[in-house]
C-alpha positions in Angstrom: 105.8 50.9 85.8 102.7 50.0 83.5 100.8 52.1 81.6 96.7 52.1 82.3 96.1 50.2 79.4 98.4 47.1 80.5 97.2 47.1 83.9 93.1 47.3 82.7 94.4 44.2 80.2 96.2 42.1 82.9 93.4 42.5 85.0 90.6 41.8 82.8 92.7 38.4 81.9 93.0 37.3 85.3 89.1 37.9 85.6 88.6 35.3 82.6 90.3 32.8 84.0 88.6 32.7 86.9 85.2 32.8 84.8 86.7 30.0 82.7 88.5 28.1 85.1 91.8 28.0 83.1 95.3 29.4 84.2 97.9 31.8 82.5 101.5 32.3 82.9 102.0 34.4 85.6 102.0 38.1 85.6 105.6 38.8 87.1 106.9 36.5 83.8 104.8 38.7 81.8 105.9 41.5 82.4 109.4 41.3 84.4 109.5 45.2 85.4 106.6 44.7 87.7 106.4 46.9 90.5 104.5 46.2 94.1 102.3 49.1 92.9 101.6 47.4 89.2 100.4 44.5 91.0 97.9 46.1 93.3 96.5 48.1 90.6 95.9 45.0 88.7 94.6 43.5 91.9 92.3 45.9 92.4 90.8 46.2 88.6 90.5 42.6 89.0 88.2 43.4 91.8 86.5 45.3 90.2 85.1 42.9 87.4 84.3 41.1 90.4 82.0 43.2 91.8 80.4 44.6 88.6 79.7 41.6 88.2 77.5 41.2 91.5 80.2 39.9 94.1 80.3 41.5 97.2 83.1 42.8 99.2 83.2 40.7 102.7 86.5 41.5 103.9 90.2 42.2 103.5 92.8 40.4 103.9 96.5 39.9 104.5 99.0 37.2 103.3 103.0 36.9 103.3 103.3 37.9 107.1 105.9 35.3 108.4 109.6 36.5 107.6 110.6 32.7 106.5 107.3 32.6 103.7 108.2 36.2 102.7 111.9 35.0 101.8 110.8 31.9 100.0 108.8 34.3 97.3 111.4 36.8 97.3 109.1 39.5 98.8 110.1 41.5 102.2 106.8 42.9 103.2 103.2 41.1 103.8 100.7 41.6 101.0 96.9 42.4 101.3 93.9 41.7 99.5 89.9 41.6 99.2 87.7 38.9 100.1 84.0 38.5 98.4 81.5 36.8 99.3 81.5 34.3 96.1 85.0 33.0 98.2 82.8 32.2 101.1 82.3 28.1 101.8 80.0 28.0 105.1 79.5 24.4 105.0 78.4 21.6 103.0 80.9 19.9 100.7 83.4 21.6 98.3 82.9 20.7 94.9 86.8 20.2 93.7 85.8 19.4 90.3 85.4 23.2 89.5 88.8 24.0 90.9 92.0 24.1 88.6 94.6 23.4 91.4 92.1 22.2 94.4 94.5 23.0 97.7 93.7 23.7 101.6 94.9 26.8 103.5 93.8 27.5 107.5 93.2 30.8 107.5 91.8 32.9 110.9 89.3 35.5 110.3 86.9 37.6 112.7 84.3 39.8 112.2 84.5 43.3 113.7 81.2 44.8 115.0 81.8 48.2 113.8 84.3 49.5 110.7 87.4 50.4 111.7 
């Protein structure tokens, strides 16, 4: 389990690569005792630099869900996530220059007329 401090760090790194457009090695090679829980508290202090910076939560979302994908990473249970609305291409062309990796994914999402 990581302390506070190592989680705040790992998730203030991931925010400046995104702001800088750069990669790092990844997190379960940093730190090889990584637990499920580890990860989403880094996942979700990297949110939050997110949104303090002004991106707004849109949506959630879930990943991993087919048995066959789940095996290939070694993981037995789907993940989840946020979306924001800085993730949001409506139209128009994508500008793959910014991008480190540039890669399609379909991806089916709905919007619900009230909260759940």
């Amino acid at each position: 389990m990581l302390d506070i401090a190592t989680i705040d760090k790992a998730g203030k790194a991931l925010y400046a690569c995104l702001r800088e457009k750069r990669t790092m090695p990844p997190l379960s090679v940093q730190f090889p005792d990584l637990t499920i829980d580890d990860a989403y508290k880094i996942s979700r202090e990297f949110l939050s630099h997110r949104t303090t910076s002004g991106e707004k939560i849109v949506g959630k979302k879930i990943g991993v869900t087919s048995p066959a994908v789940q095996e290939m990473l070694g993981v037995y249970q789907p993940d989840f996530g946020f979306l924001t609305d800085a993730m949001w291409q409506l139209d128009g062309v994508v500008d793959t220059t910014t991008m480190i990796a540039p890669r399609a994914e379909a991806e089916i999402a709905f919007r619900l007329k009230d909260s759940l």
